[in-house]
C-alpha positions in Angstrom: -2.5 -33.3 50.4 -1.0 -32.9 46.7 1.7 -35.0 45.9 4.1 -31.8 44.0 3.8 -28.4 45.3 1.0 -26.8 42.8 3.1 -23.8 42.4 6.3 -25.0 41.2 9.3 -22.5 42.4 9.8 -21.0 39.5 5.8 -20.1 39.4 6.3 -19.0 42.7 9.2 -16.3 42.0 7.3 -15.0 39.0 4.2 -14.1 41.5 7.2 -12.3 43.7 7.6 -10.2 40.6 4.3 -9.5 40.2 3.4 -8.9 43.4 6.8 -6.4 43.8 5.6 -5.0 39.9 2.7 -4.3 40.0 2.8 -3.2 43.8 0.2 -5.4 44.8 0.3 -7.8 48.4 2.1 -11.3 47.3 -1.1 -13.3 49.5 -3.8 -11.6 47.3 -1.7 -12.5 44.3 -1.0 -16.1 45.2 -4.9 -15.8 45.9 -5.5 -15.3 41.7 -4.2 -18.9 41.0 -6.6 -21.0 42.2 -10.3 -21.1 41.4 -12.9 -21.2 43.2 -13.4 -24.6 44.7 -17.3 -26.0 43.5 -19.0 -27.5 46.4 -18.5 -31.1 47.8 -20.6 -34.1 45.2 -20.7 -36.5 42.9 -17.5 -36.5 40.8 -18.8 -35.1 37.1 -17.2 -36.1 33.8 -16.1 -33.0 31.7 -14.9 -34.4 28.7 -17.9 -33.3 26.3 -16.8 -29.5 27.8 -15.1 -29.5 24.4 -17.0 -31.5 21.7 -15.6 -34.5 20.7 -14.8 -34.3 16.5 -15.2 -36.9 13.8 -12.2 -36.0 12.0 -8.7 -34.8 12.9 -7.5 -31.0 11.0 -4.2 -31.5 8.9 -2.0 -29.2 8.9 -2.0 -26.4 6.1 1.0 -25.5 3.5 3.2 -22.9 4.7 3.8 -19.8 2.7 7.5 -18.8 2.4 7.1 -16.3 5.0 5.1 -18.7 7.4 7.6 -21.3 6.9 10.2 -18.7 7.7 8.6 -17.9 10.9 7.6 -21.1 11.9 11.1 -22.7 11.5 12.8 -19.8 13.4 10.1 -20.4 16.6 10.8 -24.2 16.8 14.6 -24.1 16.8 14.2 -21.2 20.0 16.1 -22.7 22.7 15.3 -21.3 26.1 13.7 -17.4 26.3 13.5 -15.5 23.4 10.4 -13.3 22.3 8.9 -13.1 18.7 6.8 -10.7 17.1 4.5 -12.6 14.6 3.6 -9.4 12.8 1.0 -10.4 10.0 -1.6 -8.5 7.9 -5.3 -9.9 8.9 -6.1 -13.2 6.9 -2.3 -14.1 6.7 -2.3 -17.0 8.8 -0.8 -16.3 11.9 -3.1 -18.8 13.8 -1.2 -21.9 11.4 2.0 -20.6 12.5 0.8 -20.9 16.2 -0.8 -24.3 15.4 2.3 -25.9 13.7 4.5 -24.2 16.5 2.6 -26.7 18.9 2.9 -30.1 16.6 6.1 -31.1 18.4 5.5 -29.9 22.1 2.1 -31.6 21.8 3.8 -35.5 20.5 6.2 -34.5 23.4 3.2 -34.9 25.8 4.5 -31.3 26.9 2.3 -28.3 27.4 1.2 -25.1 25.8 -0.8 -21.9 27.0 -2.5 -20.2 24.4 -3.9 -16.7 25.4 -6.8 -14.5 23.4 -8.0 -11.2 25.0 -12.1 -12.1 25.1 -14.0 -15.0 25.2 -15.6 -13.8 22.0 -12.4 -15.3 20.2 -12.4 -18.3 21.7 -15.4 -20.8 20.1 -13.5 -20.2 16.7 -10.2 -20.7 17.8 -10.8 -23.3 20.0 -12.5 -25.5 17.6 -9.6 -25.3 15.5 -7.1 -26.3 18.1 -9.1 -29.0 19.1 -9.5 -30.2 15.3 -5.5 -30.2 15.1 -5.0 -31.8 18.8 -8.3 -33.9 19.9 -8.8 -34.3 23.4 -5.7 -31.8 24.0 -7.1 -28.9 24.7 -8.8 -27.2 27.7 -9.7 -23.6 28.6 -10.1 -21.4 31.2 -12.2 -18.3 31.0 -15.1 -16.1 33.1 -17.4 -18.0 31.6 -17.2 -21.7 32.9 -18.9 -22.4 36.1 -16.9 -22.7 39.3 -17.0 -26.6 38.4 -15.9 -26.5 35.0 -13.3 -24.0 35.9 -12.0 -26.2 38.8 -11.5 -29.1 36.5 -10.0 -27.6 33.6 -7.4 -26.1 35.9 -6.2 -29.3 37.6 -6.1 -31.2 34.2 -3.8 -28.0 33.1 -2.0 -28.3 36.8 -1.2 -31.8 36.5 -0.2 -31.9 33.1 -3.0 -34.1 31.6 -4.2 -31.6 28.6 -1.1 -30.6 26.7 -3.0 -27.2 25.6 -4.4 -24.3 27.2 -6.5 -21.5 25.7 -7.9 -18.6 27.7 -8.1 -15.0 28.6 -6.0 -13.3 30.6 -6.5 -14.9 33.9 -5.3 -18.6 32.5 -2.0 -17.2 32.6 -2.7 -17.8 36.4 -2.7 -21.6 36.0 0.7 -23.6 36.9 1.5 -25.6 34.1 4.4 -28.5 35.0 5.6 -29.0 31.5 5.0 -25.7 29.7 7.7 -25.4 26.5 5.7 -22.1 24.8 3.4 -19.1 25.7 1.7 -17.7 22.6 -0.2 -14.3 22.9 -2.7 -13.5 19.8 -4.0 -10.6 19.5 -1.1 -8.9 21.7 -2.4 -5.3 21.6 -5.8 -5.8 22.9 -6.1 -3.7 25.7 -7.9 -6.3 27.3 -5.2 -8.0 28.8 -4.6 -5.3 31.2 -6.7 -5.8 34.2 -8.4 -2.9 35.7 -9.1 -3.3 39.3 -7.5 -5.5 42.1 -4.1 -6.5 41.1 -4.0 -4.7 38.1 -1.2 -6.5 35.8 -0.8 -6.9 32.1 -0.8 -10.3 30.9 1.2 -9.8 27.7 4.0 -8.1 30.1 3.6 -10.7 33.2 3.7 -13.7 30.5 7.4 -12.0 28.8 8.3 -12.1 32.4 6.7 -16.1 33.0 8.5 -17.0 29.9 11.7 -15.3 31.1 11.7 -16.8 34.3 10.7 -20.6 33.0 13.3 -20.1 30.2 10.7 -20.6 27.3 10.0 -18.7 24.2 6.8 -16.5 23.4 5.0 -15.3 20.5 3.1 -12.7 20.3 0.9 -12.5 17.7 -1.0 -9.5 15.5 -2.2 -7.6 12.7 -1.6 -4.2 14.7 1.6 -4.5 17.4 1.3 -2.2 20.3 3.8 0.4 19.8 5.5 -0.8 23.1 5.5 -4.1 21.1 6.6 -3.0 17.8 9.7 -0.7 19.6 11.0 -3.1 21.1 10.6 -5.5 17.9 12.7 -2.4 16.3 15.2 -2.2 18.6 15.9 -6.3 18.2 14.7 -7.4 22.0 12.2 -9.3 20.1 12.4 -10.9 17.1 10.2 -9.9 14.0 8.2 -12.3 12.1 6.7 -10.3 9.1 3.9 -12.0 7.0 3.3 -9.3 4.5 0.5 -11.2 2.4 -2.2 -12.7 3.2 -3.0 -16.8 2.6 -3.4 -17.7 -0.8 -2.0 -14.3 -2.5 -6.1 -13.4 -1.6 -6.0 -9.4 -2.3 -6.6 -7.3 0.7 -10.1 -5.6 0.2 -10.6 -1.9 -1.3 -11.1 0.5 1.2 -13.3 3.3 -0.1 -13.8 6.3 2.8 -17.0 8.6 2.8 -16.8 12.0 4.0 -20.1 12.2 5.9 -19.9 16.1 5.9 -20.4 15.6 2.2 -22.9 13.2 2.2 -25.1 15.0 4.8 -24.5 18.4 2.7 -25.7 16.8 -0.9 -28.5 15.1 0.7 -30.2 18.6 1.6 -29.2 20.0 -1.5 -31.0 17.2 -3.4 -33.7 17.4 -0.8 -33.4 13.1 -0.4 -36.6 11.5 1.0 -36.2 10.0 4.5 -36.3 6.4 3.2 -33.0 6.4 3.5 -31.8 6.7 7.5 -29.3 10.0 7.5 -26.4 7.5 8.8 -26.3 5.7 5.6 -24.1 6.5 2.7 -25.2 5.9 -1.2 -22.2 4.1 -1.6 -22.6 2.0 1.7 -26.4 1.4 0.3 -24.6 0.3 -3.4 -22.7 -2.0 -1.8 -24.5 -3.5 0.8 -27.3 -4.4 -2.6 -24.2 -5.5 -4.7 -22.8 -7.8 -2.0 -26.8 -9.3 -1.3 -27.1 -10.2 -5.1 -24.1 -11.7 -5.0 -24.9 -13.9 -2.6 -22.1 -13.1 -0.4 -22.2 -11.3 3.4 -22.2 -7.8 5.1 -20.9 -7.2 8.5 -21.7 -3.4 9.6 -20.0 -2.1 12.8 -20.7 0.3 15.3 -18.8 0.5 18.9 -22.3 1.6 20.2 -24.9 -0.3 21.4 -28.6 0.4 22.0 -31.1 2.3 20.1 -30.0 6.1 20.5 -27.2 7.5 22.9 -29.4 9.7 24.9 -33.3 11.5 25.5 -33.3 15.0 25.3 -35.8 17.3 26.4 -36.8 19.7 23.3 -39.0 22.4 25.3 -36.3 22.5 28.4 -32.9 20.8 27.3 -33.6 18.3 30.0 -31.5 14.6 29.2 -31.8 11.6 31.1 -28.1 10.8 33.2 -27.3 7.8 35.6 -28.1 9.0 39.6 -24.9 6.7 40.3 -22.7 7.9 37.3 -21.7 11.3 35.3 -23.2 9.2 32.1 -26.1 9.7 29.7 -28.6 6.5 29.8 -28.8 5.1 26.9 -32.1 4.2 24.9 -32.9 0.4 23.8 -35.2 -1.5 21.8 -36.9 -2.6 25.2 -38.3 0.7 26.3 -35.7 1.2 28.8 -32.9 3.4 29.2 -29.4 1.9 30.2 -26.5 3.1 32.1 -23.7 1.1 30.3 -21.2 1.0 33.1 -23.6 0.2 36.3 -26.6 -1.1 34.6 -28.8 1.1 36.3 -32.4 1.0 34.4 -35.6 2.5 34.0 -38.4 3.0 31.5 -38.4 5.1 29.2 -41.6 7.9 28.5 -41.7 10.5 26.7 -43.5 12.8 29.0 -40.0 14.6 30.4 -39.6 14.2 34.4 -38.4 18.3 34.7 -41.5 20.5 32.6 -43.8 17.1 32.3 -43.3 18.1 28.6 -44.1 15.4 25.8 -41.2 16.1 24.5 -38.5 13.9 24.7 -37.1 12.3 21.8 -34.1 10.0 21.5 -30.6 11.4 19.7 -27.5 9.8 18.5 -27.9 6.1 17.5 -26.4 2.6 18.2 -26.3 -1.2 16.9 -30.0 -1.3 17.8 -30.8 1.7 15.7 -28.4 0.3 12.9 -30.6 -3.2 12.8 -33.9 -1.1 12.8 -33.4 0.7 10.1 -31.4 -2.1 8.0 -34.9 -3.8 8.5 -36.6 -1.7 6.8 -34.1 -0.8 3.8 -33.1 -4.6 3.0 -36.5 -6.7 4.2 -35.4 -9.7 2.9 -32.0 -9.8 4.3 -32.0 -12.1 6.7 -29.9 -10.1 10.0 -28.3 -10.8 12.8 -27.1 -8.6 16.2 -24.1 -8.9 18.1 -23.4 -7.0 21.0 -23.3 -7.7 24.5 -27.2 -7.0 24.8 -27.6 -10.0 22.1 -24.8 -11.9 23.0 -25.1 -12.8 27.0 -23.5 -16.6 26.5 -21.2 -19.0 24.8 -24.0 -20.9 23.7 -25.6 -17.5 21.7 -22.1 -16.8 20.5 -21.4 -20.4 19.1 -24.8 -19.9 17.6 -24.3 -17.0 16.0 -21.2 -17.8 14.8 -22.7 -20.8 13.5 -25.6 -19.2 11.8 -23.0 -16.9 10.1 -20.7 -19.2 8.9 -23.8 -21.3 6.9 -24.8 -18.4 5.5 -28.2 -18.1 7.4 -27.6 -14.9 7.7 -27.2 -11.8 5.2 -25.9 -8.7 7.1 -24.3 -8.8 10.7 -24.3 -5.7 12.5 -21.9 -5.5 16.0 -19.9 -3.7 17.9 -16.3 -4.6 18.6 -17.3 -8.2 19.3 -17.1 -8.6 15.9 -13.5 -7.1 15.5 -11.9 -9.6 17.1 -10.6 -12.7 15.3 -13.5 -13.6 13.9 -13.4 -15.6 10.3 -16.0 -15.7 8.1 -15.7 -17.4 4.7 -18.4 -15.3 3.0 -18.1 -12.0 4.2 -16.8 -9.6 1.4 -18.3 -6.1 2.8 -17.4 -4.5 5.6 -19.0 -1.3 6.2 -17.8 1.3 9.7 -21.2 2.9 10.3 -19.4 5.9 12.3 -15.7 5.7 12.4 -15.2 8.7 14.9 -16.0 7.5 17.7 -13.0 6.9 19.3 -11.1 9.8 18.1 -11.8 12.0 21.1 -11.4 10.3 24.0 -9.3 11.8 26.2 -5.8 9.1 26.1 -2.8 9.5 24.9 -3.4 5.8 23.6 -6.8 6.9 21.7 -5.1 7.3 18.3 -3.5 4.2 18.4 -6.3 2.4 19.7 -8.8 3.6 16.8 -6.1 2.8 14.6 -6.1 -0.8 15.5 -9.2 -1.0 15.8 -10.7 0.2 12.0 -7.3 -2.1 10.4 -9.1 -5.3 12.7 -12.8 -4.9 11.6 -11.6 -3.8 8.3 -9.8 -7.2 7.8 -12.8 -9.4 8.9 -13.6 -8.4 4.6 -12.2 -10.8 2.3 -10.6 -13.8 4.0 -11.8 -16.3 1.9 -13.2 -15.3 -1.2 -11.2 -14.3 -4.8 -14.0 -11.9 -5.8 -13.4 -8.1 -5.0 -14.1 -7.7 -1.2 -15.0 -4.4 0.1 -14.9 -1.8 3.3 -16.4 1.2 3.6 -15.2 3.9 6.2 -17.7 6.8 7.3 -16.3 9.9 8.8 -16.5 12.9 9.6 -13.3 13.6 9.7 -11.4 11.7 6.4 -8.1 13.4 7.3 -7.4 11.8 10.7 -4.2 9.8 10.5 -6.1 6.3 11.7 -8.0 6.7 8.7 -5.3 7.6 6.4 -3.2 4.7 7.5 -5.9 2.2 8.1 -7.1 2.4 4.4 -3.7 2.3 3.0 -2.9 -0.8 5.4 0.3 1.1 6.3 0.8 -0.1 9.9 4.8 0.6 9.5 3.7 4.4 8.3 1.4 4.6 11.4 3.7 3.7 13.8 6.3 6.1 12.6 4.3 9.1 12.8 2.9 8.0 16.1 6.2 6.9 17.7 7.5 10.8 16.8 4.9 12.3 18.9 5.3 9.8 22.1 9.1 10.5 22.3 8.1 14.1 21.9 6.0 13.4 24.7 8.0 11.0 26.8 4.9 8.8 26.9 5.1 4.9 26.2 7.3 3.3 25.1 10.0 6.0 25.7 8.7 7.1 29.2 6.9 5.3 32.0 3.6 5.8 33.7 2.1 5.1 36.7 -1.3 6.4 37.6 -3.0 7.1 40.8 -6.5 6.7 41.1 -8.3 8.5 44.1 -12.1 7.2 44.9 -14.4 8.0 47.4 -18.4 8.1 48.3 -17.8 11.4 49.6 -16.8 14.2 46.7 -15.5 16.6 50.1 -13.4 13.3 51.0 -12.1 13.0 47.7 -11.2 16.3 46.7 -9.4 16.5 50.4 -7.3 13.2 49.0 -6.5 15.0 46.1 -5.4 17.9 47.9 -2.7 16.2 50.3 -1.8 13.6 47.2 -0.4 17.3 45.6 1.1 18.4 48.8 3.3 15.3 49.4 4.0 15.1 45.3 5.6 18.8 45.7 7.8 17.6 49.0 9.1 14.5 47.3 10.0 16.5 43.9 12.4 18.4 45.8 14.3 15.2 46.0 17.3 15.1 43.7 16.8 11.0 43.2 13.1 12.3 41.4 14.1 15.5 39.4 13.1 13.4 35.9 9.7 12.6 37.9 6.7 14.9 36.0 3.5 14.7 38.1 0.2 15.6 36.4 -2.6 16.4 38.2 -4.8 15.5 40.8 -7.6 16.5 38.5 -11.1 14.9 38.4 -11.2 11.8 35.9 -13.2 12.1 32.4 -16.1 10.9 33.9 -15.6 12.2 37.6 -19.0 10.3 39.1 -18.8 6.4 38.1 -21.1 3.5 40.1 -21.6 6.2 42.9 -18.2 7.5 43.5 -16.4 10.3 42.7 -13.1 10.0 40.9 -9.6 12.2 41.1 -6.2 10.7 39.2 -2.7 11.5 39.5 0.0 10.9 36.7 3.2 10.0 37.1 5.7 9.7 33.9 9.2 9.5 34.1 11.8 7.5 31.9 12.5 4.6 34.2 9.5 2.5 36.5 11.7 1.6 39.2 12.4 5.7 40.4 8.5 5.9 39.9 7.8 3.1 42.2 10.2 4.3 44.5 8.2 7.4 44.2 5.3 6.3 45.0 6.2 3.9 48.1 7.3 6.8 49.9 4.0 9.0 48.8 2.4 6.4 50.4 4.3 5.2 53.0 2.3 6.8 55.5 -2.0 6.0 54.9 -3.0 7.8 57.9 -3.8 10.7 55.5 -5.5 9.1 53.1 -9.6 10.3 54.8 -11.4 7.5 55.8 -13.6 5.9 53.6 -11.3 7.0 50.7 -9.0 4.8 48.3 -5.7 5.7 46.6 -5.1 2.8 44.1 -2.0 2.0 42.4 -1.8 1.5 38.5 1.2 0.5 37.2 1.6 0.8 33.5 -2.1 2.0 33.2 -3.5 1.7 30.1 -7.5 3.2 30.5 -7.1 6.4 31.6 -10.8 7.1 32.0 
């Protein structure tokens, strides 16, 4: 029997509001605090989970605008939100760090969330060089064990500091004085299945609620973020420069349409793959002789995006999903979302043809053909085929960081927080490939993303850094605004159109997601879902209610089930939930075997 009550009562009325939120039942939520217990033995010692360091980190010099921010955070008393808005490379990690001095000495408790593990070896090392034998994390990839006992040295107030992805939220922290977000637009801090909250929006509320201040932390502010910095509910922390007065690097964008155009004219041998750029190849030799690093990124992975059939258009899908296998190094073609997998051959399964041949290209492609242009660069790989553990990441990150190796290639793993001293080129292999996805959100999304791998260039270094941005389409506004590192411009444009709109953050959203084995089931669901949405309009309380759809998601067939969803946007969330508790009220309808799943605030809309 505990001594305290685990979940303090103020823990316990913030899983009331997620449960009532997020529409979820308050047992299964409770459920999400406690991990998995390991099995009964030998008590084990955990303190080398985090190594133990030689030397203690002092704390950097604050630039004016640092200093600004970091004085303003400390002298918060009770709730209040800040927005630490800060060009990549400006520091925001020292303003965290300095934020924590005090609460630490205190013997008082901080949480500390990232969106991926793949930020955390960096960051964690740091904390821990600024706090030894402080910090602990929590995060998918400990064991049940190592999870356990991390979790009841956070619960009872024995580590001071907690870093982890969205699920250490979930740990009940006695003493907790701050909750600090980084990365706060990372769309992975919205959880897609089972309770499906936000972690940036459920820690406001925690911090609400425990009458604490939060940061939140980025390069790129969600535009819900950045309105409501705007509108003065949170309070804007701008770090305009980046550490040191270091320059921000040159952006220089190739029109691929061009390229691909003078290449046949000039009649170019094939030495060079079709993907690459003569400016990208300048560079990439300029950067080598200088001694210096290249990171290449593609949000692709594998060795070409599908087999086609050349004599009868045959291509290679997933049985269990609407999705083209894709083709890797290993002979085996992929489906991405359920890992289905079977060898490739060339002699296609519909006219026996030997025709197949591989089109499109990913990271693996990149790293082939990078091979063969730049032998003696010494290369490295890192995508979640690569990467499978903490122990590859730490070692890649290590290998990068001593300058072992030349030119990394990635997807977005490499986007994410990572800080390399020696990397001065940056170079977006294909920056279109986000552009088209069917989201309101997709925009903003590439947006962030080209301004984050673009900043990765430069961090460290005086000498000219670099990023090259290959298109084909120069004039999208992403582009436009990510190589003029106008956030501020972005944002303005892009807010215009979502009020147009009444999309986030001027309208609500929440999204119903129908899913069954059986497509007849599933379209029936639909069906009735549309039925009982035109009764309920009729309702004065939900004339300001739009519904879109039923219609059958992007990819209607994923892991063996077909997929319908419903969109509700209105200007308030508490009429849509309303809404929806009477569309639902009544299940019997819903065929069996079917699901109708609620998405409050739904941010993939895939």
């Amino acid at each position: 029997v505990e001594e305290r009550p685990l979940l303090p009562p103020k823990f316990l009325e913030w899983l009331i509001w997620l449960s009532d939120y997020y529409m979820y039942p308050i047992g299964k939520v409770i459920d999400s605090c406690f991990p998995s217990l390991p099995k009964k033995g030998r008590k084990k010692d955990f303190s080398n989970l985090i190594p133990q360091l030689d030397s203690v980190d002092q704390p950097l010099e604050l630039t004016n605008e640092q200093s600004t921010a970091f004085k303003t955070i400390k002298a918060s008393k009770g709730f209040s939100s800040h927005l630490l808005f800060g060009v990549t490379g400006s520091g925001k990690t020292e303003v965290y760090l300095q934020s924590l001095k005090d609460i630490v000495e205190q013997d008082q408790q901080a949480l500390i969330l990232v969106p991926e593990i793949s930020l955390t070896p960096q960051l964690i090392h740091r904390f821990e060089c600024r706090f030894p034998g402080k910090v602990a994390t929590i995060h998918s990839a400990l064991t049940p064990r190592e999870k356990t006992n991390q979790w009841y040295q956070c619960a009872e107030g024995s580590k001071n500091i907690l870093i982890g992805a969205r699920s250490a939220l979930f740990c009940p922290m006695p003493n907790l004085q701050i909750i600090v977000i980084d990365e706060e637009h990372e769309t992975s801090y919205k959880q897609d299945d089972h309770l499906r909250y936000h972690a940036r929006d459920a820690a406001i509320m925690l911090a609400k609620k425990l009458n604490i201040p939060i940061v939140l932390g980025s390069a790129t502010p969600s535009l819900e973020t950045w309105q409501n910095a705007l509108s003065g509910k949170y309070q804007l922390h701008e770090l305009k420069n980046r550490v040191a007065n270091r320059k921000m690097p040159s952006t220089y964008v190739v029109d691929l349409r061009t390229h691909k155009d003078q290449n046949q004219l000039e009649n170019k041998s094939s030495e060079t793959p079709f993907w690459m750029s003569d400016l990208l190849k300048e560079k990439i030799s300029a950067t080598l002789e200088k001694n210096q690093q290249v990171a290449l990124f593609l949000n692709r992975r594998g060795l070409a995006q599908t087999v086609f059939c050349e004599s009868c258009g045959y291509h290679n899908t997933c049985p269990n999903c609407e999705i083209s296998l894709t083709l890797h190094n290993s002979n085996h073609l992929v489906c991405h979302y359920c890992d289905y997998d079977i060898v490739y051959k060339e002699k296609c399964p519909e006219c026996h043809e030997p025709s197949l041949i591989p089109l499109g290209m990913g990271t693996e492609k990149i790293e082939e053909d990078i091979k063969k242009i730049f032998p003696q660069a010494k290369i490295a790989r890192a995508d979640r085929d690569e990467i499978q553990s903490r122990d590859e990441l730490v070692e890649l990150i290590r290998s990068v960081e001593s300058k072992e190796t030349d030119i990394l290639i990635g997807t977005q793993m490499i986007a994410k927080g990572l800080d390399f001293p020696h990397l001065t080129l940056v170079g977006l292999v294909l920056a279109d490939i986000s552009f088209n996805i069917p989201d309101f959100r997709s925009t903003e999304r590439s947006f962030q993303l080209l301004t984050q791998v673009s900043g990765r260039s430069g961090r460290h270094l005086d000498d000219d850094a670099s990023v090259v941005i290959q298109t084909y389409n120069p004039d999208h506004p992403s582009i436009l605004y990510a190589k003029n590192v106008d956030y501020r411009g972005f944002a303005e444009e892009e807010l215009k159109l979502r009020e147009e709109l009444l999309y986030p953050p001027y309208g609500r959203l929440i999204s119903l997601k129908i899913t069954s084995i059986d497509k007849q089931k599933a379209s029936k669901c639909a069906s009735i879902l549309n039925s009982r949405c035109e009764v309920l309009q009729n309702k004065s309380s939900y004339k300001n209610i739009q519904v879109l759809g039923p219609a059958e998601s992007p990819i209607f067939r994923l892991r063996n089930k077909y997929r319908y969803h419903m969109l509700l946007k209105g200007p308030r969330t508490a009429p849509l939930k309303a809404f929806v508790s009477q569309l639902l009220a009544d299940k019997k309808w819903i065929p069996a075997g079917t699901k109708v799943q609620i998405d409050v605030d739904p941010i993939n809309m895939l």
